[in-house]
C-alpha positions as CSV (number, residue, x, y, z in Angstrom):
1,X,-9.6,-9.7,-26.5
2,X,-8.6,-7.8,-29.5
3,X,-5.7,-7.7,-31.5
4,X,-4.9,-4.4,-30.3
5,X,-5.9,-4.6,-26.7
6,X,-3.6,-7.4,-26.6
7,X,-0.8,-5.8,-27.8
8,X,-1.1,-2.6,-25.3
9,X,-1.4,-4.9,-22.5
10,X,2.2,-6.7,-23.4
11,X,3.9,-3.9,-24.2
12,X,2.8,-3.0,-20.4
13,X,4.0,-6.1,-19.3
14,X,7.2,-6.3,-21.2
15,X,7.9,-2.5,-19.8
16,X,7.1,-3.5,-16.3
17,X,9.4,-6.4,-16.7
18,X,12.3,-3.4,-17.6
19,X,11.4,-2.0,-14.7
20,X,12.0,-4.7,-12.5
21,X,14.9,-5.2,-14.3
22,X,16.3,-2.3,-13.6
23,X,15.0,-2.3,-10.1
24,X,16.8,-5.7,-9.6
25,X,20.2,-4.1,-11.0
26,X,19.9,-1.4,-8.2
27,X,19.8,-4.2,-5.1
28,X,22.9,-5.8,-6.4
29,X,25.0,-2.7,-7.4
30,X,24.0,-0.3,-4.4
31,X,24.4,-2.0,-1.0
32,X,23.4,0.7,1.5
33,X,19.9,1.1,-0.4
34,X,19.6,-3.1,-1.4
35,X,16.2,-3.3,-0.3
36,X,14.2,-0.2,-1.8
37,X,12.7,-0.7,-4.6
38,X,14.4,2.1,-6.4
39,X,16.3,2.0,-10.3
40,X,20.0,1.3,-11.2
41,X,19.5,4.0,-14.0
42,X,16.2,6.2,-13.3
43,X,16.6,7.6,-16.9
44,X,15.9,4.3,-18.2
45,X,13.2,3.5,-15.2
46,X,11.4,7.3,-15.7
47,X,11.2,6.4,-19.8
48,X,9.6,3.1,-19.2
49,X,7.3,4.4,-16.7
50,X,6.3,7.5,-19.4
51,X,5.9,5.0,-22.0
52,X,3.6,2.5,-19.9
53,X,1.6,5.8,-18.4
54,X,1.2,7.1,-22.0
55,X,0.4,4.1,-23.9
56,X,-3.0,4.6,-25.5
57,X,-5.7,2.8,-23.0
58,X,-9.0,3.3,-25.0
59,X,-8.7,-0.2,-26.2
60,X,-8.8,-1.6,-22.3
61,X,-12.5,-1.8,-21.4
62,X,-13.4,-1.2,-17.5
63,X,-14.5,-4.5,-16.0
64,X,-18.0,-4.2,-14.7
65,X,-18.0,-4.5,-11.2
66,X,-21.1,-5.6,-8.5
67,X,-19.5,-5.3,-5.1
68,X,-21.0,-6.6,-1.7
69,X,-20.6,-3.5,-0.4
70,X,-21.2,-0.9,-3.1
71,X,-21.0,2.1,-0.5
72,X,-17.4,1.7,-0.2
73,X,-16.3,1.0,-3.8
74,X,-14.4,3.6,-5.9
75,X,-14.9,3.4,-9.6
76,X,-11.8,3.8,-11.2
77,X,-10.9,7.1,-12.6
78,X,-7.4,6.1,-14.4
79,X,-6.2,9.1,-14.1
80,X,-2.8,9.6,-12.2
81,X,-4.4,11.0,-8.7
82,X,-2.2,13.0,-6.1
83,X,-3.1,12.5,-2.3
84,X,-1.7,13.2,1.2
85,X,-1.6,10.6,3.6
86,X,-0.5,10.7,7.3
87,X,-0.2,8.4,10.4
88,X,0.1,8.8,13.9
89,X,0.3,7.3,17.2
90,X,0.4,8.1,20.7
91,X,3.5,7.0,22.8
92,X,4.8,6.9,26.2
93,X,8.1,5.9,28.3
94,X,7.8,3.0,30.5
95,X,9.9,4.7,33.1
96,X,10.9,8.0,33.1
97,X,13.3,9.8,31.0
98,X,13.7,6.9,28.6
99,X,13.9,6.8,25.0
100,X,12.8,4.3,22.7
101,X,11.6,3.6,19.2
102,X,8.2,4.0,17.2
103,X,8.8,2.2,13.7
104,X,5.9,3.3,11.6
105,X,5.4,1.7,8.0
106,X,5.4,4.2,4.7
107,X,3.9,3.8,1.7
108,X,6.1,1.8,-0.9
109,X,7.3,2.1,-4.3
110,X,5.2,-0.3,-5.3
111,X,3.4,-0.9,-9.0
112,X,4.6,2.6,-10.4
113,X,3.4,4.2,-6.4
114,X,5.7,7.4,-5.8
115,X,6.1,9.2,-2.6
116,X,7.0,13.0,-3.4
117,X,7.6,14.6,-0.1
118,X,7.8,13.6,3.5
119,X,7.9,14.6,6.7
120,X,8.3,13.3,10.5
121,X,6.5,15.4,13.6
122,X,6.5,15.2,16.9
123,X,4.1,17.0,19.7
124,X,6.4,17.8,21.6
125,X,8.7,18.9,19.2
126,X,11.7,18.2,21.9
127,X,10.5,14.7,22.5
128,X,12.0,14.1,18.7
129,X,15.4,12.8,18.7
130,X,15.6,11.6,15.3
131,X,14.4,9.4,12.7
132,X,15.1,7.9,9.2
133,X,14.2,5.3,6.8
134,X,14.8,1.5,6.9
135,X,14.2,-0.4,3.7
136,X,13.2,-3.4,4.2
137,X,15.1,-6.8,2.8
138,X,12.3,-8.0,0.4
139,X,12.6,-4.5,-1.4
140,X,8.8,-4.4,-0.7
141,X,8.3,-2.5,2.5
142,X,10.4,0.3,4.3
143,X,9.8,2.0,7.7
144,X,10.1,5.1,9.2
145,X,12.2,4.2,12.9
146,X,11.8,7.3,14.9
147,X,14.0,7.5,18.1
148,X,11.8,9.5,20.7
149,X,12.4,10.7,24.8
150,X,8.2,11.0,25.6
151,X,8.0,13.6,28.6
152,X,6.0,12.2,31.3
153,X,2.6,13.3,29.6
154,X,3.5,11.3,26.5
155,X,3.8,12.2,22.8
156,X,2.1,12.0,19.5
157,X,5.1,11.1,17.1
158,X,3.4,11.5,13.1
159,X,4.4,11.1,9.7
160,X,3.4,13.2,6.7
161,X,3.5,11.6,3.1
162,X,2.6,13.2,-0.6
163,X,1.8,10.4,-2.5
164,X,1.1,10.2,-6.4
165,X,-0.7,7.0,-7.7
166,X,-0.6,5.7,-10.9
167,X,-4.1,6.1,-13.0
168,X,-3.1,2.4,-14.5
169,X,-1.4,-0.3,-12.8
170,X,1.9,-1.3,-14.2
171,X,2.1,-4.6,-14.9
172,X,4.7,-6.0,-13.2
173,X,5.8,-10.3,-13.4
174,X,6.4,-11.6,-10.2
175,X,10.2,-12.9,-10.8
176,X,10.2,-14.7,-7.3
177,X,9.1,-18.2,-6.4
178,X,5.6,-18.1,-6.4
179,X,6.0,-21.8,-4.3
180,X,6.5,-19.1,-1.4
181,X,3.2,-17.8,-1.3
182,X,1.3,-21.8,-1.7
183,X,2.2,-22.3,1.8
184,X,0.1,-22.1,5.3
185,X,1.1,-19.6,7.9
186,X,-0.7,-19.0,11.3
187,X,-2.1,-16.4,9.8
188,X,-3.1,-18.0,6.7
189,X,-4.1,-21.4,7.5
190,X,-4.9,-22.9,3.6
191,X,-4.6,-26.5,4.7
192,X,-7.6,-26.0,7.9
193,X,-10.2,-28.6,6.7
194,X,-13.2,-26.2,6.5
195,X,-10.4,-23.9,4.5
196,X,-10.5,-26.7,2.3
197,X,-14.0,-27.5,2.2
198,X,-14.8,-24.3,1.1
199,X,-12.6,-24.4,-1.5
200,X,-13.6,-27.4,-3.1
201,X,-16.9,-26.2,-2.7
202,X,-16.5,-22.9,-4.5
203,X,-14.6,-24.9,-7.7
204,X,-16.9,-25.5,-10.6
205,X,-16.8,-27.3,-13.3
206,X,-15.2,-25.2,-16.8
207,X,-14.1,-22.9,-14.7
208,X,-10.9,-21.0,-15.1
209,X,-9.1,-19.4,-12.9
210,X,-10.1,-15.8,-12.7
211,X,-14.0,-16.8,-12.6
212,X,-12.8,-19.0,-9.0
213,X,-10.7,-16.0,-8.1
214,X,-14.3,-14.0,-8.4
215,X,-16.2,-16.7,-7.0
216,X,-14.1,-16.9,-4.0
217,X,-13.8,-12.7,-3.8
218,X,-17.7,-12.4,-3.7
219,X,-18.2,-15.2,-1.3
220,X,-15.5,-13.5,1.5
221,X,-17.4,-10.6,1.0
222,X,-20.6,-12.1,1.7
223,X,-19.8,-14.2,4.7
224,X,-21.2,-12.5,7.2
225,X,-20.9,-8.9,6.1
226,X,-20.0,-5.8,7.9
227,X,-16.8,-3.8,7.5
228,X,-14.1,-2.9,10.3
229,X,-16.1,-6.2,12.8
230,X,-13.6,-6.4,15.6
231,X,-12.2,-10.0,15.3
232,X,-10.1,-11.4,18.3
233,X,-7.8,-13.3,16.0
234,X,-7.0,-11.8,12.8
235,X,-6.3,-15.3,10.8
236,X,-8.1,-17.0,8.3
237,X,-10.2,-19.6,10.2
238,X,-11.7,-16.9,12.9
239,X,-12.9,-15.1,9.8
240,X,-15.1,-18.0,8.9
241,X,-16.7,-17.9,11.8
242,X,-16.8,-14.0,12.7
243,X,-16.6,-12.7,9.2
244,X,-13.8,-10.0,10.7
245,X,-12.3,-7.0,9.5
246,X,-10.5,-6.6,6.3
247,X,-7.3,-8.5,7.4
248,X,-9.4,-11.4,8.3
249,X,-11.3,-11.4,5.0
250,X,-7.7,-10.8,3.2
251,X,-6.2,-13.7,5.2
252,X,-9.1,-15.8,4.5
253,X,-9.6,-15.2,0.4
254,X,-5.7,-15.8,0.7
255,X,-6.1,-19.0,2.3
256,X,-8.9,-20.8,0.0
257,X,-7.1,-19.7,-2.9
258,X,-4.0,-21.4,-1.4
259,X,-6.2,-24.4,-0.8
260,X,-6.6,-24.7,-4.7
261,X,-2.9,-24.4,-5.9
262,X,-3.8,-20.9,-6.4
263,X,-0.6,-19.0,-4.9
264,X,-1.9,-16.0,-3.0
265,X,-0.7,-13.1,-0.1
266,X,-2.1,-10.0,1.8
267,X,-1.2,-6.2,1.2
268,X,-1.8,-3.4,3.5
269,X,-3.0,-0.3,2.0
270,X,-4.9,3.1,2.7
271,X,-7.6,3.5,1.0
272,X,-8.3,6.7,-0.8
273,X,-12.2,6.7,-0.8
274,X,-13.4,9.0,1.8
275,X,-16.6,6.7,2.7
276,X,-14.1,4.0,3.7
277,X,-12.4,6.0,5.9
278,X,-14.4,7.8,7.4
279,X,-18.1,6.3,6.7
280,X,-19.7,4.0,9.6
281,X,-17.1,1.2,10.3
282,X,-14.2,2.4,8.1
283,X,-10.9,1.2,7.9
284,X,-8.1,3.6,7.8
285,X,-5.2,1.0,7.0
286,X,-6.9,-1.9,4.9
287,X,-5.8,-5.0,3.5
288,X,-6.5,-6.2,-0.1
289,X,-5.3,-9.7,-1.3
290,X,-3.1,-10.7,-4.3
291,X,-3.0,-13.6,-6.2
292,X,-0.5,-14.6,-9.1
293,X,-2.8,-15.1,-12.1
294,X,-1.9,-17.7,-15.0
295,X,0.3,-14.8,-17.0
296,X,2.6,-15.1,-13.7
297,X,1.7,-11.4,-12.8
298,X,0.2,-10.1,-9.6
299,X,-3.1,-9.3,-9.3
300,X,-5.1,-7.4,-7.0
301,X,-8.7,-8.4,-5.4
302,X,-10.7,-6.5,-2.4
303,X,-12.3,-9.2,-0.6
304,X,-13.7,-7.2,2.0
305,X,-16.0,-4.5,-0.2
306,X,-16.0,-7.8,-2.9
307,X,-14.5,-6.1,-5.4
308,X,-12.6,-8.1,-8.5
309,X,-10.1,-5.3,-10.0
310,X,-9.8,-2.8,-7.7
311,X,-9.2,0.8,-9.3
312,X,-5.6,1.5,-8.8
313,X,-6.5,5.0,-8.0
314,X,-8.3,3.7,-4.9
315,X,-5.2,1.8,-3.4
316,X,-2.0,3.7,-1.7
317,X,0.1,0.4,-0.7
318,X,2.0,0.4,2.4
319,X,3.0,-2.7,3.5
320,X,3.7,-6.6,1.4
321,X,4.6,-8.9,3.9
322,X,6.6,-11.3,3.4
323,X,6.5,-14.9,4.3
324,X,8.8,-14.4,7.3
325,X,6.2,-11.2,8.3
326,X,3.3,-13.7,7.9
327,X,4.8,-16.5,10.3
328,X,5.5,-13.6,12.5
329,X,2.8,-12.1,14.2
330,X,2.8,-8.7,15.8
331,X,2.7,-8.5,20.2
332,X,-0.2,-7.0,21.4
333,X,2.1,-5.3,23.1
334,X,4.3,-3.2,21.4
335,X,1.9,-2.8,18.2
336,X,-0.9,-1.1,17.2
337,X,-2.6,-3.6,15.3
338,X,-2.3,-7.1,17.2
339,X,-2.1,-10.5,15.6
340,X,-1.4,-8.7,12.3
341,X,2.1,-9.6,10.2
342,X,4.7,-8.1,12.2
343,X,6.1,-4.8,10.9
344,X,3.2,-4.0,8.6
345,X,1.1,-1.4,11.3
346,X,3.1,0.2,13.8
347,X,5.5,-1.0,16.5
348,X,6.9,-0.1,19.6
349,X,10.5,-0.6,21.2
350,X,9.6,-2.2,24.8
351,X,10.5,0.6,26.6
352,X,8.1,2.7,25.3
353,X,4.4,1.9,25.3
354,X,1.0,3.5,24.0
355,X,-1.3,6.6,25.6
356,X,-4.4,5.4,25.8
357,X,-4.8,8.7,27.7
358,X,-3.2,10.7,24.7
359,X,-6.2,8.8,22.2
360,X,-8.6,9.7,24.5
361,X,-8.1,13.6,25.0
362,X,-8.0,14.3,21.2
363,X,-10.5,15.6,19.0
364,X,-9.5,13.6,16.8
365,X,-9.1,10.0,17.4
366,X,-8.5,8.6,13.8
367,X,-4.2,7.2,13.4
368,X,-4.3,7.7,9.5
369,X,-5.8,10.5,7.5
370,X,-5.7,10.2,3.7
371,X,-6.9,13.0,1.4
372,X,-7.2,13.2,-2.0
373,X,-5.7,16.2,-3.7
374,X,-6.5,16.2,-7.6
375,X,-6.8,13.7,-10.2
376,X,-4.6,14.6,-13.6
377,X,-5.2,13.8,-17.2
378,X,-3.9,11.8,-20.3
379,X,-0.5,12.7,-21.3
380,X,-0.2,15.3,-18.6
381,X,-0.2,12.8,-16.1
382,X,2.1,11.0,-17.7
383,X,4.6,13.7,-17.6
384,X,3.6,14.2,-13.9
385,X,4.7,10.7,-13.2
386,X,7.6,11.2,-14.7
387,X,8.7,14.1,-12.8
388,X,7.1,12.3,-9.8
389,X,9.9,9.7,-10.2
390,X,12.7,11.6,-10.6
391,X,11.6,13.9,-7.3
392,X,11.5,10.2,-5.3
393,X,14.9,9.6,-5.8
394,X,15.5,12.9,-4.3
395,X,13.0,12.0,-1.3
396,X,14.3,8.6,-0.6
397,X,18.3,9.9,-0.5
398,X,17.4,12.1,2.1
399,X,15.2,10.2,4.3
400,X,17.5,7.5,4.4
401,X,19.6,10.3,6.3
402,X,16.9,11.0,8.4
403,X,16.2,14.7,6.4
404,X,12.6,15.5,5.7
405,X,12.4,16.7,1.8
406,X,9.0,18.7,2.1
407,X,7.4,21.2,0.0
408,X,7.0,25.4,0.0
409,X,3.5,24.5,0.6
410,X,2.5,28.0,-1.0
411,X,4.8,27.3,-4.2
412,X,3.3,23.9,-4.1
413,X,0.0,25.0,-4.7
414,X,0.4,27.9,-7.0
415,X,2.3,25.0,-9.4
416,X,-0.7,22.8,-8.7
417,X,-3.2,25.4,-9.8
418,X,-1.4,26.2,-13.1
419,X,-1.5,22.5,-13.9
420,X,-0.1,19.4,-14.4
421,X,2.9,20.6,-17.0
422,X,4.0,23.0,-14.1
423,X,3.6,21.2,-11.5
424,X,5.9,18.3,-13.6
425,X,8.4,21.3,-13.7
426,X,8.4,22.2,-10.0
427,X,8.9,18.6,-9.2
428,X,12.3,19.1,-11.4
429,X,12.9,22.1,-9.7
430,X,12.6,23.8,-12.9
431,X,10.8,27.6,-13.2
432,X,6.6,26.7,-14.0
433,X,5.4,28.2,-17.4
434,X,3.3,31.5,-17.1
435,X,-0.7,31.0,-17.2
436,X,-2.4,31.5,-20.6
């Protein structure tokens, strides 16, 4: 590493570190928003952010990658890119006239991720009773609860989200006990003999850790590969057997790296390459895996395409769950997603329950749609991410009240065709700059 790669990549580190600073001095002085990750002084959170988007990257080189499954990679672009993502479900009462719950997870503040605008639906609109957000305690996660009355045809309840994702991930030091993520779970079984085996098999002699942390990546991947391959357990030991769908591939890569002292957890995410969506087989909420490399920082691997760094431009992250999540698995039925850590796909109250009927009379069966808007550039971007930050505040304050904060979609996209500088300045709320 040079001289002057090394110093870009701890000033990152040492401006992520602010960040979480400051994030930590939010919990403790603001009660009623303890869990979200959100700053104690966003002047001083927006600056670092600015400086850590702007810093000059040239000297970083882009890590070669040779995935499994090359159809579904997404070479990074590092480039700040804007998307919309959405999710939906089908409910019904379990006896007439009652009203329930639909909890629904959102994407998260997470490593520089900002959520710009947002929106609940409901078809029918009068089935809608209301709705707001519920951090969660880790300051990880947060959920959308929505409080519906289904008529007796059921309802589609929905979420809208604007989401702008950092080109470059912000480097961010884990300042938690990583001895909480060394553990088993039932979902993560790192202490299953043939867990083991494997593990001791993939060690070689001379390595270090990020070459095992590949090794184990690639050999995940390869085990029996096929993306989205219906699993009926979701935990790490079925996926040796089955190979599995991305959380059994996460859970497993989790679980060998656990079996070497290597302290590792699963992340839900959408996924902002089309082909994975939408291709043969495609996932729309994924899972990824993280482990907490030697520097004490998080770092992000896609075991299921067998990717090593995945572009941070690929990954909108939803859900982190925590340990209590991972010992918790989810009902099959009140959630979408069975056997997966509880609260990280969506949920049901238990008097309400889901349309198959609904599912089967649309056109469009898919839950989550993610679509990618523009990429920005350089210092631009920055600037964008900025204002980005600034407009989340004003997001999260009123969706904690249960108050969409949405967009003049037509203002929206005339800022957006002028540019990133204007659109930075409708995000403030400020009048956009006249076209050259």
């Amino acid at each position: 590493m040079s001289v002057r790669m090394g110093k870009q990549l701890n000033g990152r580190r040492k401006l992520g570190q602010l960040i979480d600073g400051h994030f930590s001095q939010y919990v403790h002085a603001n009660r009623r928003l303890e869990p979200s990750y959100l700053p104690h002084n966003p002047q001083t959170m927006i600056f670092a952010v600015l400086l850590c988007l702007g810093m000059p990257q040239s000297g970083e080189p882009t890590p070669v990658e040779v995935p499994v499954l090359p159809q579904f990679y997404q070479p990074p672009t590092h480039k700040p890119t804007l998307c919309d993502v959405s999710m939906r479900v089908p409910v019904m009462a379990m006896r007439p006239a009652a009203t329930g719950t639909v909890s629904l997870p959102i994407p998260s503040d997470y490593s520089g991720q900002t959520v710009i605008a947002f929106r609940i639906q409901c078809d029918p609109a009068s089935a809608l009773k209301s709705w707001k957000w519920e951090p969660r305690s880790t300051g990880l996660n947060r959920m959308v609860v929505v409080s519906v009355a289904p008529p007796i045809g059921g309802a589609w309840i929905s979420y809208e989200a604007r989401v702008l994702i950092p080109g470059y991930e912000v480097i961010r030091t884990q300042r938690q006990n990583f001895k909480d993520w060394s553990l088993p779970s039932p979902l993560v079984q790192s202490v299953d003999p043939t867990v083991v085996s494997i593990a001791n098999w993939l060690k070689r002699d001379g390595q270090d850790q990020k070459q095992f942390v590949e090794s184990v990546v690639t050999w995940v991947a390869q085990n029996k590969t096929g993306l989205g391959i219906n699993s009926r357990n979701s935990d790490a030991r079925s996926a040796v057997s089955t190979g599995g769908d991305s959380l059994n591939r996460a859970n497993l890569c989790a679980a060998i790296l656990r079996a070497a002292k290597v302290n590792a957890r699963t992340i839900s995410y959408f996924p902002t390459n089309s082909a994975r969506i939408n291709g043969p087989g495609g996932e729309a909420q994924s899972w990824l895996t993280e482990y907490a490399s030697e520097e004490g920082n998080w770092q992000m691997v896609d075991p299921t395409v067998g990717v090593h760094h995945p572009a941070r431009n690929s990954v909108i992250v939803l859900t982190i769950p925590s340990r209590t999540d991972e010992r918790r698995t989810s009902k099959n039925e009140t959630a979408w997603t069975p056997n997966a850590p509880v609260l990280s796909t969506p949920a049901l109250s238990s008097n309400l329950t889901w349309s198959q009927q609904l599912l089967r009379q649309s056109s469009d069966r898919r839950v989550t749609k993610v679509q990618v808007i523009q990429n920005f550039p350089g210092p631009s971007g920055a600037r964008l991410m900025s204002a980005a930050a600034r407009r989340s505040l004003k997001v999260t304050d009123a969706a904690l009240k249960g108050q969409p904060e949405w967009f003049d979609e037509r203002a929206f996209q005339d800022a957006l065709s002028l540019g990133p500088t204007n659109l930075a300045l409708f995000l403030d709320g400020r009048p956009t700059l006249p076209p050259r």
